[in-house]
N, C-alpha and C positions, 0 to 999 in steps of 0.2 A: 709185270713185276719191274720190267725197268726204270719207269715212272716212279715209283716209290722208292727205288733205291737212291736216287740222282740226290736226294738229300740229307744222304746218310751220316756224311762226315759232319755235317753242322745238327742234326737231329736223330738222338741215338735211333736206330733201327735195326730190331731182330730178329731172326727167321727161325722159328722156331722147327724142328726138324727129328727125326728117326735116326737113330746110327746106321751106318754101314752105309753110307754115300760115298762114291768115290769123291776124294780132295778136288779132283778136276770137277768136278760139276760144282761145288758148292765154293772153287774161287773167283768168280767174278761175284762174287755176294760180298766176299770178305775183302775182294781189292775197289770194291765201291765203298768201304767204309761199315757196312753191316757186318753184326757178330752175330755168331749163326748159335745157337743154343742146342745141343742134342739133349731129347728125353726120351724116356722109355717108351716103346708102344703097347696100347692099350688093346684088348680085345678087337674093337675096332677103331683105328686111326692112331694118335697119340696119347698118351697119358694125359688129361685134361688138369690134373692134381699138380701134376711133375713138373708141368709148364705154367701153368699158375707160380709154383713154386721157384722157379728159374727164375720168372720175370720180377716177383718179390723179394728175392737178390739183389735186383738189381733198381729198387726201391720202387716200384710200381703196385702202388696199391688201388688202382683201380682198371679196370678194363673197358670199352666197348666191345665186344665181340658181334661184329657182324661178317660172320665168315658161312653164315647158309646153314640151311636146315640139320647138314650132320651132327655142324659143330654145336651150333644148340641145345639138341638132343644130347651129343656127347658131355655135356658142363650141365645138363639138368639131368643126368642119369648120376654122373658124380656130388649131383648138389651140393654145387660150386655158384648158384645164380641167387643173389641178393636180391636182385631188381631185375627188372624185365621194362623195359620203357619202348611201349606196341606203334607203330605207326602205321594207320588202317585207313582208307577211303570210304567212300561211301560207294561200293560194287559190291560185287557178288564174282569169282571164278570158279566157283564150282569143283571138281574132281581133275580138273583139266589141269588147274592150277599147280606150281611148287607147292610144294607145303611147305609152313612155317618154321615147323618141324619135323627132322625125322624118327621114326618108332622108338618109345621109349623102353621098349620091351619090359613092358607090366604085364604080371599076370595078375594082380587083384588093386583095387580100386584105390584100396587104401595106398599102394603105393607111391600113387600121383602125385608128383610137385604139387602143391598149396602156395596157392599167392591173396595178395589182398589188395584191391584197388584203391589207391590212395590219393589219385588227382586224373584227372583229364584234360585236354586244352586243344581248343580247338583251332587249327591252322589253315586258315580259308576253308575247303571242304573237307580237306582231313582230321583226326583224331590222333591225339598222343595220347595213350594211357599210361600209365605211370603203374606200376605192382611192386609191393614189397613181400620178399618171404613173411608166408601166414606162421608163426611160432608155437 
């Protein structure tokens, strides 16, 4: 993290965060220049809703989110995910592997995110797919 702070004061950066921190842990965030945002916490982790909503305060209409398989899961369980833009190889890791994502905790089919492939492109040997929410 302290790599991503060092540019704080010239490019807004915020850490999005649970209450009940002690001030001591969360001031070298705030005396590098970062505003630390508290939201509510969700069933598991944070409110993905609450923190979308803090950042669109703060005129952020759009996101990348690549923070790993929880956070994925956690913004496609609140269906908060517009787009999904996949970046895939040409392998195989099997069971061994991360997963993309974590459990979306379905119990019937119907409840699955619906996407629609809307472009591909390919990057030496890799694949970008491109998905928009299926409506």
């Amino acid at each position: 993290g302290a790599r991503l702070v060092t540019t704080a004061r010239q490019t807004p950066t915020w850490l999005i965060t649970a209450p009940g921190h002690a001030p001591a842990a969360l001031a070298p965030y705030r005396d590098a220049g970062v505003e630390v945002l508290t939201v509510p916490r969700a069933e598991t982790g944070l409110d993905p809703a609450a923190a979308l909503q803090a950042l669109a305060q703060r005129g952020v209409t759009r996101v990348f989110a690549e923070g790993g398989a929880s956070l994925a899961a956690a913004l496609l369980r609140a269906g908060l995910v517009q787009r999904i833009m996949w970046f895939h190889a040409p392998a195989a890791l099997g069971a061994e592997a991360m997963p993309a994502i974590a459990p979306l905790g379905l119990t019937h089919l119907a409840e699955m995110p619906r996407y629609r492939l809307v472009a591909t492109h390919a990057l030496g040997q890799d694949v970008l797919s491109e998905y928009e929410g299926a409506a």
